[in-house]
C-alpha beads as a LAMMPS data file, in Angstrom:
LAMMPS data file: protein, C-alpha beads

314 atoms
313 bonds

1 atom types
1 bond types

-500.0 500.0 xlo xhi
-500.0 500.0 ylo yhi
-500.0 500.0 zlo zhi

Masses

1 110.0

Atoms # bond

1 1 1 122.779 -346.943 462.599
2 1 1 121.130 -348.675 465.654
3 1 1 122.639 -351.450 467.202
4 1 1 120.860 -354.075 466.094
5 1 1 121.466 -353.021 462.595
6 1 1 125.069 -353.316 462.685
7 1 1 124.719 -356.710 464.669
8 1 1 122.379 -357.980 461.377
9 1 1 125.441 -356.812 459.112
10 1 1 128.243 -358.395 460.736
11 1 1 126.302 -361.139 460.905
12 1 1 125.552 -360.929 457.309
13 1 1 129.495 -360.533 456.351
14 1 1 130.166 -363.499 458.782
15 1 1 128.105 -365.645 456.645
16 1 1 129.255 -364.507 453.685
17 1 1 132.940 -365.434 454.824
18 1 1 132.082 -368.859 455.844
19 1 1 129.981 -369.597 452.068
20 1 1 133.752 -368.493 450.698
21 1 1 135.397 -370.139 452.965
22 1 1 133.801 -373.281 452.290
23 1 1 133.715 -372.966 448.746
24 1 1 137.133 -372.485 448.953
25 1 1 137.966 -375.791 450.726
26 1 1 135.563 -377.469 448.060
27 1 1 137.516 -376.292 445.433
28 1 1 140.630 -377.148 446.843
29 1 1 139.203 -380.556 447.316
30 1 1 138.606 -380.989 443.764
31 1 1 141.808 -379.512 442.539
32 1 1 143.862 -381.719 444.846
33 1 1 141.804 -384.859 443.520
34 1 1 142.685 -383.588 439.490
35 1 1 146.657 -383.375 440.848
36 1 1 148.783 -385.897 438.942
37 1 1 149.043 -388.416 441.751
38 1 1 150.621 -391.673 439.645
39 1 1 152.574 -394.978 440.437
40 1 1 154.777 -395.913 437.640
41 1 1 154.044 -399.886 438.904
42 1 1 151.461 -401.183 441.242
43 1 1 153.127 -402.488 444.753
44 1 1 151.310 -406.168 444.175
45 1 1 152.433 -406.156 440.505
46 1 1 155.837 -405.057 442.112
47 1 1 156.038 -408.204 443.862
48 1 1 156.003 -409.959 441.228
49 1 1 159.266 -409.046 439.542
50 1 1 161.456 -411.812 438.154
51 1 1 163.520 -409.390 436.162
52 1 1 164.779 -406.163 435.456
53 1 1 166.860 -405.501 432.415
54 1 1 168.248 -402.219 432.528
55 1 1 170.046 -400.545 429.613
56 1 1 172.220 -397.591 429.878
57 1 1 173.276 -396.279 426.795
58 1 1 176.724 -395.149 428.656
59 1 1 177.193 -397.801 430.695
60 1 1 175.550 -400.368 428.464
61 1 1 173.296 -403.573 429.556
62 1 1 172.797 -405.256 432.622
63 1 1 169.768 -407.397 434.063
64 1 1 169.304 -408.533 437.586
65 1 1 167.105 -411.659 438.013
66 1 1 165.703 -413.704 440.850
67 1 1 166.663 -416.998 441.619
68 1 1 165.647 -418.780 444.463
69 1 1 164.503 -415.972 445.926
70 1 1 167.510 -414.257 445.750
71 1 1 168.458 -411.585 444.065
72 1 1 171.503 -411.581 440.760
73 1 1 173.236 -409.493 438.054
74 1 1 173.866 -410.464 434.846
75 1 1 176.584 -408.696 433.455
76 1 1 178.919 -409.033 430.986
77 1 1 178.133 -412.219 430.233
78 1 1 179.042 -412.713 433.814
79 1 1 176.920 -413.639 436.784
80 1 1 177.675 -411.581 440.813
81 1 1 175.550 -411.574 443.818
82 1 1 173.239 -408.886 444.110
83 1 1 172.534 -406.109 446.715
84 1 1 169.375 -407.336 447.732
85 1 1 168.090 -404.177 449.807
86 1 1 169.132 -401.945 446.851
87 1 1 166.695 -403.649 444.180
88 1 1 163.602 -403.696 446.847
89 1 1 164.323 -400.389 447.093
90 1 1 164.273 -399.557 443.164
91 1 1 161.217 -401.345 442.984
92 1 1 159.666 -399.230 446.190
93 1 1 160.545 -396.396 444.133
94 1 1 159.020 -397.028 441.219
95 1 1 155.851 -398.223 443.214
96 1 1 155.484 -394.936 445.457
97 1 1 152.249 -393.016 444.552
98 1 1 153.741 -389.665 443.983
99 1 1 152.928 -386.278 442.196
100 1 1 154.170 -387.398 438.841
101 1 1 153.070 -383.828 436.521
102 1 1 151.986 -384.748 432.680
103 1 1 154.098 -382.536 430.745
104 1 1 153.325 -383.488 427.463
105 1 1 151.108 -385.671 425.491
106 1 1 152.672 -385.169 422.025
107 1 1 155.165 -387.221 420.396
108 1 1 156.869 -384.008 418.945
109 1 1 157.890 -383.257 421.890
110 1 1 159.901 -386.718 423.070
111 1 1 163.283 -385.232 421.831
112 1 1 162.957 -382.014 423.921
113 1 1 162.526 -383.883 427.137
114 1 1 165.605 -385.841 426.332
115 1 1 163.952 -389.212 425.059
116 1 1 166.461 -389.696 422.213
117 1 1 169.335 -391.973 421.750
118 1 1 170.646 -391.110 424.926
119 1 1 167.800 -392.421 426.958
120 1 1 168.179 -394.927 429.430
121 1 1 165.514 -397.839 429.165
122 1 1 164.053 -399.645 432.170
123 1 1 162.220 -403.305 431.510
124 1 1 160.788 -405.003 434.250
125 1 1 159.535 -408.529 434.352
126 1 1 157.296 -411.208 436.493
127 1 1 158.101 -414.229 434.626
128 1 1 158.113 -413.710 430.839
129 1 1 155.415 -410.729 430.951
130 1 1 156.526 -407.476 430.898
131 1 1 154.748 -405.585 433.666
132 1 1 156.896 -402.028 433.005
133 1 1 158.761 -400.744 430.390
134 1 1 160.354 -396.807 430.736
135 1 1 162.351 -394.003 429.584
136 1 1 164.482 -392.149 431.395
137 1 1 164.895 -388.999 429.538
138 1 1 166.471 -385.429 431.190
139 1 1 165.728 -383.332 433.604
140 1 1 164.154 -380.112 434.346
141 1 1 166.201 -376.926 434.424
142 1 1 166.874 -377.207 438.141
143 1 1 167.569 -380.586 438.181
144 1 1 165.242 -381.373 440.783
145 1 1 162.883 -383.736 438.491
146 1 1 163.736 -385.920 435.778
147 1 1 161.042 -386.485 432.613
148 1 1 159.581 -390.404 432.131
149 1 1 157.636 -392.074 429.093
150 1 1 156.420 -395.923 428.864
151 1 1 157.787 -397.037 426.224
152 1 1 155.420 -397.024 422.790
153 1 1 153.242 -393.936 424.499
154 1 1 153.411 -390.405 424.359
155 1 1 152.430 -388.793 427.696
156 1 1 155.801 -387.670 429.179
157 1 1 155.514 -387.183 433.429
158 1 1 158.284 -385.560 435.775
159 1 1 159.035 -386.244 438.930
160 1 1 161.443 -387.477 441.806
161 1 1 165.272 -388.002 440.056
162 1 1 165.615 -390.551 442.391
163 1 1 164.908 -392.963 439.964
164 1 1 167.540 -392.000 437.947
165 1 1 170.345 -392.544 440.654
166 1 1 169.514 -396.318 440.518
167 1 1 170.479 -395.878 436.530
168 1 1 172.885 -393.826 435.996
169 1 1 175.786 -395.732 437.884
170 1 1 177.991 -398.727 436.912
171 1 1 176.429 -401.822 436.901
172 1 1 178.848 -402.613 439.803
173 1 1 176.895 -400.603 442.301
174 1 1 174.391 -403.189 442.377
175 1 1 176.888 -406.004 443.140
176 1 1 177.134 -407.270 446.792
177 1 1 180.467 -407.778 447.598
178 1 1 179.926 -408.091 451.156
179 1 1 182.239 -411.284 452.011
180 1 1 180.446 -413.007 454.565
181 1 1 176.117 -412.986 454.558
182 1 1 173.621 -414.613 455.608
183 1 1 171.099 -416.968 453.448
184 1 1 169.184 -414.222 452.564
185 1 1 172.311 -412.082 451.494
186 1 1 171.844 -409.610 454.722
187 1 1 174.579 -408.924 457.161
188 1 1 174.690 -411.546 459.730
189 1 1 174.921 -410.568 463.142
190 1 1 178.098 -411.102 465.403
191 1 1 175.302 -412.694 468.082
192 1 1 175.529 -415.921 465.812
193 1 1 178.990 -416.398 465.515
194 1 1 180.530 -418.670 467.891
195 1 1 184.268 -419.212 466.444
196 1 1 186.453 -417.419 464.668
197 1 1 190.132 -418.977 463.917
198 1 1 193.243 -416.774 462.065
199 1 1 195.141 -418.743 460.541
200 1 1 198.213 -416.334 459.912
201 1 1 202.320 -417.512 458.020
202 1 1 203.834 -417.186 462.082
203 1 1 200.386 -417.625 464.045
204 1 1 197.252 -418.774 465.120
205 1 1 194.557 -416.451 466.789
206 1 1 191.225 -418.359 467.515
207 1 1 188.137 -416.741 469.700
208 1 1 185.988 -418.718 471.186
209 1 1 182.173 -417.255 472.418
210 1 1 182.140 -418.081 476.517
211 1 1 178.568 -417.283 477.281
212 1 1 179.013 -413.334 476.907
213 1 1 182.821 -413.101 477.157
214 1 1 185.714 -414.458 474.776
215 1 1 188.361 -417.114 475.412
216 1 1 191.432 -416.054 473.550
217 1 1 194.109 -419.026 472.555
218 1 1 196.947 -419.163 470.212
219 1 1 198.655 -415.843 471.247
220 1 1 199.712 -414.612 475.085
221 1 1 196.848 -412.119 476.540
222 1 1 197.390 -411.471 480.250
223 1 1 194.728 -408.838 480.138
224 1 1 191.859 -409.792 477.013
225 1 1 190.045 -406.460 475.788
226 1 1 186.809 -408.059 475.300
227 1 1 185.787 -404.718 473.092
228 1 1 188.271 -405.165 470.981
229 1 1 187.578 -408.758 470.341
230 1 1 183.944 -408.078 469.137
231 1 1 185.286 -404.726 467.185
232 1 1 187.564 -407.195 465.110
233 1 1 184.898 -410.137 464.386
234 1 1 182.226 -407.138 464.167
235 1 1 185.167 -405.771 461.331
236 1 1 185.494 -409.221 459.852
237 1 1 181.793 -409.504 459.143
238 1 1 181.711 -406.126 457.411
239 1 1 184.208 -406.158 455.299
240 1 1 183.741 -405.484 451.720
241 1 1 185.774 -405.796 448.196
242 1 1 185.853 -403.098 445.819
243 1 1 185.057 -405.267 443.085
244 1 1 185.232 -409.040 441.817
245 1 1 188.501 -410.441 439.999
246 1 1 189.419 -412.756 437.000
247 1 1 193.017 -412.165 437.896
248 1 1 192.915 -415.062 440.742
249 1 1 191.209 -418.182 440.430
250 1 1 189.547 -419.740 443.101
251 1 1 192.083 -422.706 443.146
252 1 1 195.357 -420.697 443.045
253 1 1 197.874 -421.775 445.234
254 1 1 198.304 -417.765 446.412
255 1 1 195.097 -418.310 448.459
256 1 1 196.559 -420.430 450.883
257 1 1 198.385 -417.906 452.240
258 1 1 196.041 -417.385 455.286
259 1 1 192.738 -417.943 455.968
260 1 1 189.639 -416.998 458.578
261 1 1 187.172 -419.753 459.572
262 1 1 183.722 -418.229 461.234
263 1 1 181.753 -420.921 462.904
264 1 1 177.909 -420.038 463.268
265 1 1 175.336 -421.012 466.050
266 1 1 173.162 -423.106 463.964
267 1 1 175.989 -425.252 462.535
268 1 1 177.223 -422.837 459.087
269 1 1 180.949 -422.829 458.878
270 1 1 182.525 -420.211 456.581
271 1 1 186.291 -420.404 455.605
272 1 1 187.924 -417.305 453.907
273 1 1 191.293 -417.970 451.970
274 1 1 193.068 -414.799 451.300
275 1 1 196.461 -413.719 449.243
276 1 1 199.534 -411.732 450.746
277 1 1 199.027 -407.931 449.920
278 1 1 200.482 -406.819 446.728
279 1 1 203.045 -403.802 446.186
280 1 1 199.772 -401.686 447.030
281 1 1 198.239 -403.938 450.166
282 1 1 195.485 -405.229 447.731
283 1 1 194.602 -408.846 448.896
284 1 1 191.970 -410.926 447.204
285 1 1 189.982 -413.785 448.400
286 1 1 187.514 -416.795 448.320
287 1 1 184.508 -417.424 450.428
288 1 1 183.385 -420.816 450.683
289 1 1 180.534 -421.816 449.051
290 1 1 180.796 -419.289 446.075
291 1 1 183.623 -419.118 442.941
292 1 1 183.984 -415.298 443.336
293 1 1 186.796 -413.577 443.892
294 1 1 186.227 -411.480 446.121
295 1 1 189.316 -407.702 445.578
296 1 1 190.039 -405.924 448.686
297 1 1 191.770 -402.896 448.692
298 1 1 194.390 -402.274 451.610
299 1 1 192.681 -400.326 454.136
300 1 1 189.715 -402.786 454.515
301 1 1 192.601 -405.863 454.187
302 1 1 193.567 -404.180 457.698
303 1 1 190.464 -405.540 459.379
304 1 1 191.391 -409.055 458.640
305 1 1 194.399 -408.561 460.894
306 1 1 194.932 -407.738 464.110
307 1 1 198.140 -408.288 465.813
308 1 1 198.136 -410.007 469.583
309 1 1 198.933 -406.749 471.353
310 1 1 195.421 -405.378 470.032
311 1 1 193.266 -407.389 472.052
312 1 1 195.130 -406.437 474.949
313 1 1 193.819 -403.745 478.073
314 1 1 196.112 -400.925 477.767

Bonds

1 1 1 2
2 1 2 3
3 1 3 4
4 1 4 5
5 1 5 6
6 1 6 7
7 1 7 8
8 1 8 9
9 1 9 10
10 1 10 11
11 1 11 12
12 1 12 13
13 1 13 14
14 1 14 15
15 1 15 16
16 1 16 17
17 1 17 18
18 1 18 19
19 1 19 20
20 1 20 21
21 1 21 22
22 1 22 23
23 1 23 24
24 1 24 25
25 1 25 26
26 1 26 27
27 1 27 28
28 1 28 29
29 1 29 30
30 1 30 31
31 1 31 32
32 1 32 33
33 1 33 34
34 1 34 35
35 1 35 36
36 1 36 37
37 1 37 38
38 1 38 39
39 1 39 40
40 1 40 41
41 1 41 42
42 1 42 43
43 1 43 44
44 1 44 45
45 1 45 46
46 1 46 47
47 1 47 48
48 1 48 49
49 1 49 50
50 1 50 51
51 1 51 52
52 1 52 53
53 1 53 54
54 1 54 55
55 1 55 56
56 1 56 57
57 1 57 58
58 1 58 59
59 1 59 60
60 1 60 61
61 1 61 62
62 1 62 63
63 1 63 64
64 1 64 65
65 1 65 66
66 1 66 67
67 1 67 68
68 1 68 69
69 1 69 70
70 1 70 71
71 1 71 72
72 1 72 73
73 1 73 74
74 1 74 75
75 1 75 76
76 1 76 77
77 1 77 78
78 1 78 79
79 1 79 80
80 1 80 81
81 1 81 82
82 1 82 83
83 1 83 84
84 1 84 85
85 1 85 86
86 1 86 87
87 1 87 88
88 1 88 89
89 1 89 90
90 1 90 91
91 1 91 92
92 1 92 93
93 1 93 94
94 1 94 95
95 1 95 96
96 1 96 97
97 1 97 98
98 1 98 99
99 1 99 100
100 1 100 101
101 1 101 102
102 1 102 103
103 1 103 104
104 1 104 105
105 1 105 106
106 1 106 107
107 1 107 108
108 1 108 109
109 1 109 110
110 1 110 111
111 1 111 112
112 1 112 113
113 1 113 114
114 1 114 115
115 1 115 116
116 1 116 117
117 1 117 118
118 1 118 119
119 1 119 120
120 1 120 121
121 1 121 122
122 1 122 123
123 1 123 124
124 1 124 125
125 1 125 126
126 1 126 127
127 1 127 128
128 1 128 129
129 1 129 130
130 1 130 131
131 1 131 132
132 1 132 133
133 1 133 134
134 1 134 135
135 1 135 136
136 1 136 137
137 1 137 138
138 1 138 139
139 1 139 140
140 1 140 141
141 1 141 142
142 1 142 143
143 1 143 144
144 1 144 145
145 1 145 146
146 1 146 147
147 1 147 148
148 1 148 149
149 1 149 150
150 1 150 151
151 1 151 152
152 1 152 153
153 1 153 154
154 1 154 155
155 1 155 156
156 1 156 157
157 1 157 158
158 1 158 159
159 1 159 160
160 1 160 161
161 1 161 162
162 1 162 163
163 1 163 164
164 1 164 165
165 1 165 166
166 1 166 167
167 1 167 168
168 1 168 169
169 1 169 170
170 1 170 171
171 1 171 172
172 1 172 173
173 1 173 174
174 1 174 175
175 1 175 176
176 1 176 177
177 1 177 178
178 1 178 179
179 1 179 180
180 1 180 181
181 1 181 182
182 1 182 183
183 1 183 184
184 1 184 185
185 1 185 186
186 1 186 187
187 1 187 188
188 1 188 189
189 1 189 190
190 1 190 191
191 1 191 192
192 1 192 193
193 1 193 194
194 1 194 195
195 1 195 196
196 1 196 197
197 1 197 198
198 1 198 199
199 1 199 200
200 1 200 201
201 1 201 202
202 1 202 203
203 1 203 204
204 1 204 205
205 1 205 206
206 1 206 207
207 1 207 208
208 1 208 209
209 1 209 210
210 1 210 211
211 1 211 212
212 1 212 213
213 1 213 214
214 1 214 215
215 1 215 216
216 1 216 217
217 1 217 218
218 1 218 219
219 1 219 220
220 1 220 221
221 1 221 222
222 1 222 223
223 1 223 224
224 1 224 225
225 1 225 226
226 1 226 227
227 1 227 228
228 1 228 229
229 1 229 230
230 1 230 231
231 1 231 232
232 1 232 233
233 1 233 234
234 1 234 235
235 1 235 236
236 1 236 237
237 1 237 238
238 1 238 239
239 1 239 240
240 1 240 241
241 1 241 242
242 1 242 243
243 1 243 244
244 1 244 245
245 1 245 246
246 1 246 247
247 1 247 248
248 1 248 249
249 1 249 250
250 1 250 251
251 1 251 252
252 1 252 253
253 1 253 254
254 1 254 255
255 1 255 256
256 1 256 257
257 1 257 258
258 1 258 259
259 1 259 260
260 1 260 261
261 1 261 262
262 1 262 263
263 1 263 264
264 1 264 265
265 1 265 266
266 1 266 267
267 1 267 268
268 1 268 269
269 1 269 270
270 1 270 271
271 1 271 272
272 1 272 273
273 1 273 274
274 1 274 275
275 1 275 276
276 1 276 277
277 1 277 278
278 1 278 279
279 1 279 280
280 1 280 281
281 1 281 282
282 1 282 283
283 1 283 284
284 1 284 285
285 1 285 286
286 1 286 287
287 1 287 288
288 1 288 289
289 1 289 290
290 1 290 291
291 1 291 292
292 1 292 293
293 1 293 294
294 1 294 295
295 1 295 296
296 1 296 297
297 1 297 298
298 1 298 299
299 1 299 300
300 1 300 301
301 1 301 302
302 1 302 303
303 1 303 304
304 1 304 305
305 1 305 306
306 1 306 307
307 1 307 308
308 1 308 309
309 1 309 310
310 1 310 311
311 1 311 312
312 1 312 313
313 1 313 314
């Protein structure tokens, strides 16, 4: 075979390769465009929301509403503060364009993918329209997908079980019960806080900002830890209950006990009124501005309190 002959056949097979290399990528194209890409709710429609209802045959019904921009849950017949973060983030989820697989289109087959009386239900609202309304069925064998159906249809889709950890919890895990926030229910940052006064049974601690420093009155410091300052208020602003309580009421008497006063930068003053610590250390308390109750188990009551030595160099 001369040379030139061999040079027209590899040229030849060359060619050849390309054509199926290119129809390959074609074909890919078109089977990637037929994949179940699918968004549960549209991201504008998303914004929407006024309400979510969700019921959980286990842990029964809440709904979490917007008012005033703000996020609530109704539960109970009872009304608490909502984690506002948490429900964008439900919402994000449920508006991610994602590879959600049909895996059915038959009504026979609801009860096999878990859409009994077992199912959770998820109803979302803008205003009195309802924009989304979902099953939560089971989940694969692995347990790495859970199966969905809109309500009233019969095409069952898998995909992330992330979903599901937003419904499978106690209502309670969508409750703020972060103490002290700002308007928009976010942490507020220590940069704003300009005063903070303890006002203990046997003594006074108040911290005053001094441009980037702290004056300390109210208890002997020969040597002020200006770390340890910020650590406390820093531990003040981030403490957290465990849960809300009907066993105090706002007005009891018990409250008095002590109390923290945080004055902010652009004129806010908040005032927190706490109990002694029961047989356990539990201490409960009232935020101004709110009727909650706020229960506070004993190893976050510890960051209320600091004793003098504590904000001393060592």
């Amino acid at each position: 075979m001369t040379y030139k002959k061999r040079l027209y056949i590899l040229i030849g097979v060359t060619a050849a390769l390309a054509l199926l290399y290119t129809g390959g990528l074609v074909f890919n194209s078109d089977f990637a465009a037929k994949r179940s890409f699918f968004v549960w709710l549209d991201s504008n429609t998303a914004g929407k929301t006024t309400k979510i209802v969700i019921n959980n045959p286990y842990m029964g019904e809440c709904e979490i509403s917007k008012q005033n921009n703000m996020w609530f849950v109704l539960y109970e017949d009872k009304v608490y503060p909502a984690r506002q973060l948490r429900v964008q983030d439900f919402l994000d989820a449920l508006s991610l364009r994602a590879e959600w697989q049909v895996r059915s289109s038959s009504a026979s087959s609801h009860e096999r993918f878990g859409f009994d009386e077992h199912a959770a239900r998820v109803t979302i609202y803008a205003d009195n329209s309802v924009i989304l309304d979902l099953l939560i069925g089971g989940d694969d064998i692995l347990r790495n997908e859970t199966y969905f159906l809109r309500f009233g249809q019969n095409e069952v889709r898998s995909g992330s079980s992330a979903i599901k950890s937003y419904i499978n919890n106690h209502p309670s895990n969508w409750y703020n019960l972060r103490l002290i926030t700002g308007p928009d229910g976010e942490p507020i940052d220590i940069n704003s806080v300009q005063r903070v006064s303890v006002q203990l049974p046997d003594e006074s601690q108040v911290f005053t900002r001094r441009n980037r420093s702290w004056a300390i009155s109210g208890i002997e410091i020969a040597n002020p830890d200006i770390t340890a300052v910020e650590n406390y208020i820093r531990g003040i602003l981030n403490t957290e209950g465990d849960g809300f309580s009907d066993s105090v009421s706002w007005e009891d008497t018990r409250l008095d006990y002590s109390r923290i006063t945080l004055e902010l930068g652009y004129g806010r003053v908040i005032t927190i009124r706490l109990t002694p610590g029961d047989e356990s250390g539990r201490i409960f308390a009232h935020v101004s501005g709110n009727d909650y109750i706020y229960s506070i188990p004993s190893w976050a009551a510890q960051r209320l309190y600091q004793p003098a030595e504590s904000f001393e160099i060592r």
